[in-house]
C-alpha positions as CSV (number, residue, x, y, z in Angstrom):
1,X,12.2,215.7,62.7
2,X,11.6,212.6,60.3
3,X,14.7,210.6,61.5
4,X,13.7,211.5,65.4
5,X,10.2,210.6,64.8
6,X,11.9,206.7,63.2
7,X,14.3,206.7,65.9
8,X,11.4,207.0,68.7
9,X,8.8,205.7,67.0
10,X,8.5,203.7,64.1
11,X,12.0,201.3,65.4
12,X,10.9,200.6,68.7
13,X,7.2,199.5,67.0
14,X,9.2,197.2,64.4
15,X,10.9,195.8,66.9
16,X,7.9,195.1,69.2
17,X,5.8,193.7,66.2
18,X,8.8,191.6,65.5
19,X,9.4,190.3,68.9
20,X,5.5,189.7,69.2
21,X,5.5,187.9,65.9
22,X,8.7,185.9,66.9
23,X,6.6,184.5,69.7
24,X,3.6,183.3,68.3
25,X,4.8,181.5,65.5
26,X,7.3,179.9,68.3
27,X,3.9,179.3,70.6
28,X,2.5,177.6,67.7
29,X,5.4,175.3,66.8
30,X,5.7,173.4,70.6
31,X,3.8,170.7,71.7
32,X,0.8,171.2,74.2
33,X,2.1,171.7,77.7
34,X,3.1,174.0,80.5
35,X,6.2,175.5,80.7
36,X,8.6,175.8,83.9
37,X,7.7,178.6,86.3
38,X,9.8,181.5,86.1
39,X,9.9,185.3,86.4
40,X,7.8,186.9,83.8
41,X,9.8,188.4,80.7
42,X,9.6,192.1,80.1
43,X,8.8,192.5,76.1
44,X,11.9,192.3,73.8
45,X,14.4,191.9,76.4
46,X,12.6,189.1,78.3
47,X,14.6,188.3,81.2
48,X,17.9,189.5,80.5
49,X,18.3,192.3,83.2
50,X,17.6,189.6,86.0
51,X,20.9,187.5,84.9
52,X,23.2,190.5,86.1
53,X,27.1,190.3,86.3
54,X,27.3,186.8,88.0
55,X,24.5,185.1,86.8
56,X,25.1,182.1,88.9
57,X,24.3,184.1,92.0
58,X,21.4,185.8,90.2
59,X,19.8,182.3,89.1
60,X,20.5,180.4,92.2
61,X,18.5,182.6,93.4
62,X,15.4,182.8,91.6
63,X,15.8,178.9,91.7
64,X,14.6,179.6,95.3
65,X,11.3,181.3,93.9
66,X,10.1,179.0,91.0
67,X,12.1,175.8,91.8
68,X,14.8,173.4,90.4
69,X,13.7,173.4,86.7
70,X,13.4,177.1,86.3
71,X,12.3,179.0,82.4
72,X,13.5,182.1,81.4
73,X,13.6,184.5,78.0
74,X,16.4,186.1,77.0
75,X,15.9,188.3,74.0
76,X,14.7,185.7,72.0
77,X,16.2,182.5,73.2
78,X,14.6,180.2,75.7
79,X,16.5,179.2,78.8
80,X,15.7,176.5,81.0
81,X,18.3,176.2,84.3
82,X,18.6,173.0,86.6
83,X,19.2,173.8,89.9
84,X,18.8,170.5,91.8
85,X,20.8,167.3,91.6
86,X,17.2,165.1,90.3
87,X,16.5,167.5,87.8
88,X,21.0,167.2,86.8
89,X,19.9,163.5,86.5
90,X,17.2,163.5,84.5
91,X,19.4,166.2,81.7
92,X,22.4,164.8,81.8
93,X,22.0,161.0,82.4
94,X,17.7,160.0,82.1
95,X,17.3,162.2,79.2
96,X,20.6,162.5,77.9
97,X,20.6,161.8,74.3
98,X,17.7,164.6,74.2
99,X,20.3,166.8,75.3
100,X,23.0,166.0,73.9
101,X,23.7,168.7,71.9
102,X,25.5,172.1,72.3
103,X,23.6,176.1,72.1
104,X,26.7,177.5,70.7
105,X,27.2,181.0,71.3
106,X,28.7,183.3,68.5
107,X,32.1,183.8,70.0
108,X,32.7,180.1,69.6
109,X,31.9,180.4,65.9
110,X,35.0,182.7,65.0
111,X,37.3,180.9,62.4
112,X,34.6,178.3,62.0
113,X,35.4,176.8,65.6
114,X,32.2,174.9,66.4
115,X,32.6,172.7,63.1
116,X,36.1,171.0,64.2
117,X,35.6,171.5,68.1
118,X,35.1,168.4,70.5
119,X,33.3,171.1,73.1
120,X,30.5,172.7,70.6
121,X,30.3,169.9,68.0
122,X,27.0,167.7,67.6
123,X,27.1,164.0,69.1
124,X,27.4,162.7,65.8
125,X,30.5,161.4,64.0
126,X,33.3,163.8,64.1
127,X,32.4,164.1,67.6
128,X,33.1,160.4,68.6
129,X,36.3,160.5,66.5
130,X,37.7,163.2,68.7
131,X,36.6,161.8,71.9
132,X,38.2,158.3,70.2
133,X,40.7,159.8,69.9
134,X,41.5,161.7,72.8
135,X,40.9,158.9,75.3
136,X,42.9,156.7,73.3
137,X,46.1,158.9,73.5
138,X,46.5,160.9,76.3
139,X,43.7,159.6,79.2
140,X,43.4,156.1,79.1
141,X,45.1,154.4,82.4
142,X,48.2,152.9,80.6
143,X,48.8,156.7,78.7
144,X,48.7,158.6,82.2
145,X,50.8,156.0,83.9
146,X,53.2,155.7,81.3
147,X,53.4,160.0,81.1
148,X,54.3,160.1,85.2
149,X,57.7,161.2,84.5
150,X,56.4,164.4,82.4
151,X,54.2,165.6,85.5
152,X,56.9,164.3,88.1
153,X,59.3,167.0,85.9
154,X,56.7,170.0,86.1
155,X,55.8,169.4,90.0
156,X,59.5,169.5,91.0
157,X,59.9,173.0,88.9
158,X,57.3,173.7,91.0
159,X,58.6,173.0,94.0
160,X,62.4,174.6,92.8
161,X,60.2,178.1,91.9
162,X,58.1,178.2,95.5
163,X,61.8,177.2,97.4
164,X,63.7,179.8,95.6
165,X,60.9,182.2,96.2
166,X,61.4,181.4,99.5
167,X,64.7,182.0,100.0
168,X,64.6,185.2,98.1
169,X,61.9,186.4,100.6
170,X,59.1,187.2,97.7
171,X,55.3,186.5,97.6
172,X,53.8,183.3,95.6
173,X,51.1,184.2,92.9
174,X,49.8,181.1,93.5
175,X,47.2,181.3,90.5
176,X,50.1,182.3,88.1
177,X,52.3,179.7,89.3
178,X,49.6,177.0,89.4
179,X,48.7,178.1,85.7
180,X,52.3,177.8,84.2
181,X,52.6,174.3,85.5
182,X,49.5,173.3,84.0
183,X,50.2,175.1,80.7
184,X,53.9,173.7,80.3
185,X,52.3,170.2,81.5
186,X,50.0,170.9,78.6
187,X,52.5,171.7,76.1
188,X,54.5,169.3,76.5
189,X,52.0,166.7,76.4
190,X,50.5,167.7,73.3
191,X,53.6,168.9,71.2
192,X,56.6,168.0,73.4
193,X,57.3,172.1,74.3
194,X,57.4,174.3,77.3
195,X,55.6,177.3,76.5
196,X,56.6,179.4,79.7
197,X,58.9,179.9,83.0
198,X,58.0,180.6,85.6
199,X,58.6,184.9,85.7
200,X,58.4,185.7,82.4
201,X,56.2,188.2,80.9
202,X,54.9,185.0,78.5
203,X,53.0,183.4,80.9
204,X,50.9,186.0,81.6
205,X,50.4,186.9,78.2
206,X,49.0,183.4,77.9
207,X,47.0,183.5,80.8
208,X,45.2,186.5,79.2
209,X,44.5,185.2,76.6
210,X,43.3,181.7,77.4
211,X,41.1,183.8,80.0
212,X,39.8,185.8,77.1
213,X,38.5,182.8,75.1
214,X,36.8,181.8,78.4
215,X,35.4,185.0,79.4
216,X,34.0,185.8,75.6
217,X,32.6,182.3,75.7
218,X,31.0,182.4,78.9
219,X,29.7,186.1,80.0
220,X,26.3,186.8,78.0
221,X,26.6,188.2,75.1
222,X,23.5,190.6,73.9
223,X,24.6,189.4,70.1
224,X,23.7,186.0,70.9
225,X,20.0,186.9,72.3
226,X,19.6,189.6,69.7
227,X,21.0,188.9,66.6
228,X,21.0,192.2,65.2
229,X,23.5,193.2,67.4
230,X,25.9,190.5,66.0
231,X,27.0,193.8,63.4
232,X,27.5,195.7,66.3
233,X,29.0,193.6,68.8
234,X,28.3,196.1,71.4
235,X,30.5,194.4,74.2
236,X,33.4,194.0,72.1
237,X,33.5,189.7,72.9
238,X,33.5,189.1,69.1
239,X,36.6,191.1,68.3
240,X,38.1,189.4,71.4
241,X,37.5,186.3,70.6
242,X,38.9,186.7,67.2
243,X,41.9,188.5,68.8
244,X,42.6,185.4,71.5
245,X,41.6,182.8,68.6
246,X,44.7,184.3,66.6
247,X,47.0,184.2,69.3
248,X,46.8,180.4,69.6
249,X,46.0,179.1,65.9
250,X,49.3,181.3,65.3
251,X,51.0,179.3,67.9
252,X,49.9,175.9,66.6
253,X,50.2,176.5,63.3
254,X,54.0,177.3,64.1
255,X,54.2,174.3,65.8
256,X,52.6,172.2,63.4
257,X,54.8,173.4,60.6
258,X,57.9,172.7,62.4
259,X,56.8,169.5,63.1
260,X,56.4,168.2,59.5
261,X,59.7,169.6,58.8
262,X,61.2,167.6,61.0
263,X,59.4,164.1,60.5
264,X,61.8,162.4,59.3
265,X,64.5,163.2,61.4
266,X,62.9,162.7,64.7
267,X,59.6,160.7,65.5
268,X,57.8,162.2,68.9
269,X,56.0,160.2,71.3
270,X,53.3,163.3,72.0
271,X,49.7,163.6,71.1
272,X,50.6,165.8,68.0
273,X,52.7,163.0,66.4
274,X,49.1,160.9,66.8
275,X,47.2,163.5,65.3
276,X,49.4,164.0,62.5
277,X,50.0,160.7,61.8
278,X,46.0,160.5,61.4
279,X,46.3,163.1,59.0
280,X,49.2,162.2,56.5
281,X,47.2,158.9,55.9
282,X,46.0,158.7,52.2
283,X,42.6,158.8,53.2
284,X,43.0,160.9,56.2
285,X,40.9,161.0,59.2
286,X,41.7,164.7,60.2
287,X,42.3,167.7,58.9
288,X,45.2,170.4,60.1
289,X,41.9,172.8,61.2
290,X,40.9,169.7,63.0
291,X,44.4,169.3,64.5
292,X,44.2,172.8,65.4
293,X,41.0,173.7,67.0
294,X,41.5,170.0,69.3
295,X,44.6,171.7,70.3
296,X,42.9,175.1,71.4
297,X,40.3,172.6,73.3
298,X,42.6,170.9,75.0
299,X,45.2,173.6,75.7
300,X,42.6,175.9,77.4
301,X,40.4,173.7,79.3
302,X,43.3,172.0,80.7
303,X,45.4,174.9,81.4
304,X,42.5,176.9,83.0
305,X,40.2,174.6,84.8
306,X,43.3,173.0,87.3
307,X,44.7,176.1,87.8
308,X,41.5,177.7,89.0
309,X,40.8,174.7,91.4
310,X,44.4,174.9,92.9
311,X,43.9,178.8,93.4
312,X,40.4,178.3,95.1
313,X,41.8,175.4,97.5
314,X,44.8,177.3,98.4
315,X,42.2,180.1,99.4
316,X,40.3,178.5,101.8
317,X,42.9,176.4,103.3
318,X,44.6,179.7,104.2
319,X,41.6,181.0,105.5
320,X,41.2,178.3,107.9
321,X,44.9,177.0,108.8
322,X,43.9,174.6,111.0
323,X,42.5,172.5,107.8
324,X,46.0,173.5,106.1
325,X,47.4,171.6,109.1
326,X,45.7,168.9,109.0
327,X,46.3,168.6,105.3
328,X,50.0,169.0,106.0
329,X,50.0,166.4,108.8
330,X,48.7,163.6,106.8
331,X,51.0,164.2,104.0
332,X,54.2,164.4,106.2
333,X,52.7,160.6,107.3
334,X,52.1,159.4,103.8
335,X,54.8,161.0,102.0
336,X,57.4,162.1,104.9
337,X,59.3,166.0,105.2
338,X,60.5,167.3,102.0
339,X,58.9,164.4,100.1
340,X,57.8,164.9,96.7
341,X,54.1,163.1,96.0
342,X,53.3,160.1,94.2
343,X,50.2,159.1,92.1
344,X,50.1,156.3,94.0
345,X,50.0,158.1,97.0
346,X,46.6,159.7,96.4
347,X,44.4,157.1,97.1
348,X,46.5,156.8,100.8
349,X,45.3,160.6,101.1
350,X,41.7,160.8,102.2
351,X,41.8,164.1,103.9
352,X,43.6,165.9,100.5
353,X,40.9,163.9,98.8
354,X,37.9,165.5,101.0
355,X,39.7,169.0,100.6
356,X,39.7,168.5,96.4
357,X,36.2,167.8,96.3
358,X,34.9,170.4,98.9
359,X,36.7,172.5,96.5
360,X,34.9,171.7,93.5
361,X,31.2,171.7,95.5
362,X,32.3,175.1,96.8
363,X,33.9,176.5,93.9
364,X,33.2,174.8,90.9
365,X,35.3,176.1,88.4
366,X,32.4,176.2,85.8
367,X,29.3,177.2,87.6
368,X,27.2,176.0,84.6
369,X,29.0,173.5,82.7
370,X,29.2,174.3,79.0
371,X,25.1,175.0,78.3
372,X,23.3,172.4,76.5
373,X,20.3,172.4,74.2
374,X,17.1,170.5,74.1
375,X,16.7,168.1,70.6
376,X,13.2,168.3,71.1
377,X,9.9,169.3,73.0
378,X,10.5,167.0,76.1
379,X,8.1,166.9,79.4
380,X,10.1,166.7,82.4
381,X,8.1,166.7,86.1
382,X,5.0,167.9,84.3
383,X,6.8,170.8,82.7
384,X,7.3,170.8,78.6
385,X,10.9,172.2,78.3
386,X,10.8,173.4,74.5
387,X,12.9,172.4,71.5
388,X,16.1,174.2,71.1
389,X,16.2,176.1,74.8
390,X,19.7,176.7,76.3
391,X,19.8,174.1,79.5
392,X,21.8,175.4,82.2
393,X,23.0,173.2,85.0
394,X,23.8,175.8,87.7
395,X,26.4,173.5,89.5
396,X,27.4,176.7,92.0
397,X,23.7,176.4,92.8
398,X,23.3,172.7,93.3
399,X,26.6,172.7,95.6
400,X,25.5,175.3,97.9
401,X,21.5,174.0,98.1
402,X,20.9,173.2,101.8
403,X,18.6,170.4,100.7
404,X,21.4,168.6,99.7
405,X,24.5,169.8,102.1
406,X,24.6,170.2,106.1
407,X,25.9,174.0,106.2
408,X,26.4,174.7,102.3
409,X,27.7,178.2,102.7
410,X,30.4,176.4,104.2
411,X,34.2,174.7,103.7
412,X,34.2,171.6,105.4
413,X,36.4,168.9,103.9
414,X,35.3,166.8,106.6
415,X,31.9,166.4,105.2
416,X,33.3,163.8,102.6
417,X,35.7,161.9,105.2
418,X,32.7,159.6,105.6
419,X,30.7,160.1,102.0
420,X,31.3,158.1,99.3
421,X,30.1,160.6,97.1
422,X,32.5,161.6,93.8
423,X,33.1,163.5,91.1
424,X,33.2,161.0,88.4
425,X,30.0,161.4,86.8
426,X,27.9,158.9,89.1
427,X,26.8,161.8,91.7
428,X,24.9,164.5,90.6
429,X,25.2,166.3,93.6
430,X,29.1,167.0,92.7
431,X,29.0,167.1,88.9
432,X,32.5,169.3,88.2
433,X,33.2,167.9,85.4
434,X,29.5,167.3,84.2
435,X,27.8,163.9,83.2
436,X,27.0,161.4,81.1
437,X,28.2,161.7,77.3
438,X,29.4,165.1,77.6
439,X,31.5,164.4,80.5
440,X,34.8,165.9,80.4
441,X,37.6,163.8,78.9
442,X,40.2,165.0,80.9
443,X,38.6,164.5,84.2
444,X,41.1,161.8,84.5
445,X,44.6,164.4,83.8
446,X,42.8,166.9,86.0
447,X,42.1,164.4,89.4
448,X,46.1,163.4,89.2
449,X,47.4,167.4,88.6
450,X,45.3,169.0,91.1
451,X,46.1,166.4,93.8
452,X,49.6,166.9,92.8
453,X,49.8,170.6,92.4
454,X,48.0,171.6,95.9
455,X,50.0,168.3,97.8
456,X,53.5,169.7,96.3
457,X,52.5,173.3,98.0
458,X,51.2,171.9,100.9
459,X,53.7,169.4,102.0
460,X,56.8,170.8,101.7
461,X,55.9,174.7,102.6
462,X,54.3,177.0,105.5
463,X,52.6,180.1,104.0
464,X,52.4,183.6,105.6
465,X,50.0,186.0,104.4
466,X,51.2,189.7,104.0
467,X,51.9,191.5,106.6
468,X,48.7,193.1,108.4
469,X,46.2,190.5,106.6
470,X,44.5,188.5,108.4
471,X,43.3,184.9,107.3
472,X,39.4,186.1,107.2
473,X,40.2,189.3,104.8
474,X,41.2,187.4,101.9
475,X,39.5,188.7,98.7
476,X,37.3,185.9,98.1
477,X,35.2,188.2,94.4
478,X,34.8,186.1,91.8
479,X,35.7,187.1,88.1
480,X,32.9,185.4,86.2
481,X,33.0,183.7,82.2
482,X,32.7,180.3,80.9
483,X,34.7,179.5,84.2
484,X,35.0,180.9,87.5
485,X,38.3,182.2,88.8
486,X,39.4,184.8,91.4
487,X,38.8,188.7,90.8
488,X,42.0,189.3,92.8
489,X,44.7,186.9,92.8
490,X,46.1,184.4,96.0
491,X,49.7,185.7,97.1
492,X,51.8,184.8,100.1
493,X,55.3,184.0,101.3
494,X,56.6,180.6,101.2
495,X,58.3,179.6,104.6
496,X,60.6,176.5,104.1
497,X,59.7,173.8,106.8
C-alpha cells in the first residue's frame, strides 16, 4: 500500500513541483520579451509527443500554424525551429556568432566525444585548429586536384562492380554500392586503406554501424529532455552509441598503431601522416584522442551524407525516366558512350548540376542540420529566443515551402536550369550543407563525389526495375536520425548500353 501510494502519488507530485520550479526560476533568468508562438506544452513533457517519429514532417507542419520562427518545450529544454529561408539568415549568417555553438546531445558525449570533435566542439580554439587543419589537407583546391587519381580509382571500381553485375544478371543495391565507394574513398584518403569490397559482409557491417552513430545522434532521445532517464536510457541509444563508438576507435586505434610502427620505413602522403606529424612534435598540437575522434568525424559524415544523396537521386530519376534520359543524353554529349567522367567535366553539365541540387532541396540528407544553441537572450522579429534553446533549422521544411518554390512537393531539375541559386552557403533557400561558420568542410569533397558517383551510373548504364514494378511504386519511407536515408533500399538491374 505505501510504495503504491509513492508510486501514484507522492512521484508524480515531485516531479510536477520540480518541473513547476524548473520553470520559474528559468522565467526569472531571461530578459523581458515574448517568446515565439508555438503549440502550448503539456506539464512535464511539454511538447514532446507533437515531435512524433519524423519530426521533420511533424514540425514543418506546425511551422504552418505559428510561423517560421516557431518555440517549443521538450521536457525541460527549449526549442526554437527556423522554418523559412529569412529566419536561416538571420541564425546562421546575421546572428551567427550568437549561435555559434552546439546543444550536444548525450549520445555524442560517450568516450568524451564532444571535447575532441570538430561537429560538437565550441567555436573557440581547438575548434579553428581542426577546421585549420582540415581545410589545409584534404579540401583546399590544390589538395582535391592533386587527389583526382584516388577518386578516378574508386569510380572505375564502380563502374567494374555495376558492369559485372550486369553481365551476371543481378540487382544493384544502389545505396550499398554508393556507400562502399564513399567509405573506401574515405579510407584511403585519410589512412591510405580500403576498408571494404564491394560484396562482402564488411561493408554492411560498417554501414550499420556508421548508421547507428547517426541514428543515436539524431532521433530524440527522452535522456536528453529528462535527465533522470540518462540512468535508464530507456531507448537503448546510449548503449548504442557506445557499442558503434567502439567499433571505429577500435579500427583507428589499429590503424594508428600500425602506422607509427612503420614511420620510418615508409612516409604516407594521407591526412593521417598530417595528423601525426602534428602530434609527434615536441610540443604537440594534437593528441591521439584528437586524431581519433577527427577520424570518426570525417569517416561518418563523409561516408554517409554522399551516399544518401546518390540513393535519393537515383530514386527519383527512376521514377521519372524521361529526366534519367535527359541526364544520360547530355553526358553521352559531354563525356561520349562508355566514357568515364571528369572533374572538369562538371561545370559543362548543367542539367546533372540542376538534378544534384533538386536532390538536396528535395531530400536533404540532414533535415535539420546539426542543432545549434543560442549564446544568449537574442530578439529576433520581435520574438526573444532564450539563452541556451536548441535552434533547429528544418531544411526539409524550408525546401518544400511554397513561398519559396513553384510546385515544392515536386522533382523538377528544371527549376534550376535558369536559377543561379547554390548550395554553397550564399542561399538560404538551399542550405545542404548549412551556413556561415558552421558550414560543412567537406562541402567541397562531397560536390566532386556525388557528381561523380550518380554521372558514372548514369552514363554508362540503363536500369530496369524488377519485374512487376512499376516506376511510381518505388518505396519512397524515409528512415529518420541525424540524417535522412531510405527505409527500404534502391535495387535494380543494370543493362549495359
Amino acid at each position: 500500500m505505501t510504495m503504491d501510494f509513492l508510486t501514484y502519488f507522492i512521484l508524480p507530485l515531485s516531479i510536477l513541483c520540480i518541473w513547476i520550479l524548473f520553470q520559474t526560476l528559468n522565467s526569472k533568468h531571461r530578459k523581458s520579451g515574448k517568446l515565439p508562438p508555438g503549440p502550448y506544452p503539456i506539464p512535464i513533457v511539454g511538447n514532446i509527443l507533437e515531435l512524433g517519429q519524423k519530426p521533420h514532417l511533424s514540425l514543418a507542419k506546425l511551422s504552418k500554424t505559428y510561423g517560421p520562427l516557431m518555440y517549443l518545450k521538450i521536457g525541460y529544454h527549449e526549442m526554437v525551429v527556423v522554418s523559412s529561408p529569412e529566419m536561416a539568415k538571420d541564425i546562421l549568417q546575421k546572428y551567427d556568432q550568437v549561435f555559434s555553438s552546439r546543444s550536444v546531445p548525450s549520445a555524442a558525449m560517450d568516450y568524451e566525444h564532444q571535447k575532441h570533435s570538430i561537429v560538437w566542439l565550441p567555436v573557440e580554439n581547438q575548434w579553428r585548429k581542426l577546421r585549420r587543419i582540415c581545410k589545409e589537407q584534404m579540401f583546399t583546391l590544390p589538395r582535391l586536384d592533386a587527389s583526382w587519381d584516388l577518386r578516378r580509382e574508386k569510380l572505375q571500381k564502380l563502374f567494374e562492380y555495376v558492369s559485372q553485375c550486369c553481365v551476371n544478371g543481378l540487382a544493384v543495391n544502389i545505396g550499398d554500392a554508393a556507400f562502399i565507394t564513399s567509405l573506401n574513398l574515405m579510407s584511403a584518403t585519410l589512412f591510405s586503406v580500403e576498408l571494404s569490397e564491394f560484396n562482402s559482409d564488411s561493408s554492411q557491417e560498417f554501414k550499420d554501424v556508421v548508421w547507428g552513430v547517426l541514428e543515436s545522434i539524431g532521433r530524440p532521445n527522452f535522456a536528453d529532455y529528462f535527465p533522470l532517464l540518462k540512468y535508464f536510457d530507456p531507448q537503448g541509444l546510449l548503449r548504442h552509441i557506445k557499442f558503434c563508438f567502439g567499433k571505429l576507435f577500435a579500427i583507428f586505434d589499429g590503424i594508428i598503431d600500425q602506422r607509427l610502427k612503420s614511420r620510418g620505413i615508409q612516409k604516407k602522403n594521407d591526412l593521417l601522416e598530417a595528423l601525426l606529424d602534428l602530434n609527434q612534435k615536441p610540443d604537440p598540437e594534437l593528441s591521439k584522442d584528437d586524431i581519433k575522434h577527427l577520424l570518426l568525424d570525417l569517416f561518418v559524415a563523409g561516408a554517409d551524407t554522399t551516399t544518401g544523396t546518390v540513393e535519393w537521386a537515383m530514386t527519383e530519376l527512376l521514377r521519372k525516366p524521361n529526366k534519367l534520359l535527359k541526364a544520360r543524353n547530355e553526358l553521352k554529349d559531354v563525356v561520349g558512350v562508355n566514357g568515364l567522367i571528369q572533374e572538369s567535366d562538371i561545370s559543362r553539365l548543367p542539367y546533372l548540376q540542376a538534378v544534384v541540387k533538386e536532390t538536396f532541396r528535395f531530400h536533404p540528407v540532414a533535415p535539420f542540420l546539426v542543432p545549434h544553441k543560442a549564446n544568449a537572450d537574442i530578439e529576433i522579429n520581435g520574438y526573444m529566443v532564450p539563452k541556451n534553446a536548441q535552434i533547429f533549422v528544418n531544411v526539409w521544411a524550408i525546401g518544400r515551402d511554397s513561398n519559396t518554390w513553384s510546385s515544392p512537393n515536386s522533382f523538377m531539375p528544371e527549376r534550376f536550369l535558369d536559377c543561379k541559386t547554390d548550395f554553397r552557403g550564399q542561399d538560404f533557400e538551399l542550405i545542404p550543407f548549412s551556413a556561415g561558420r558552421r558550414i560543412c568542410p567537406g562541402l567541397p569533397l562531397a560536390h566532386r563525389m556525388v557528381h561523380l558517383m550518380l554521372a558514372t551510373l548514369i552514363c554508362n548504364f540503363e536500369w530496369k526495375l524488377e519485374e512487376g514494378l512499376n516506376p511510381e511504386e518505388i518505396d519512397m519511407s524515409e528512415k529518420f536520425g541525424l540524417t535522412l536515408q531510405k527505409a527500404i533500399p534502391l535495387k535494380a538491374f543494370p543493362v549495359k548500353l
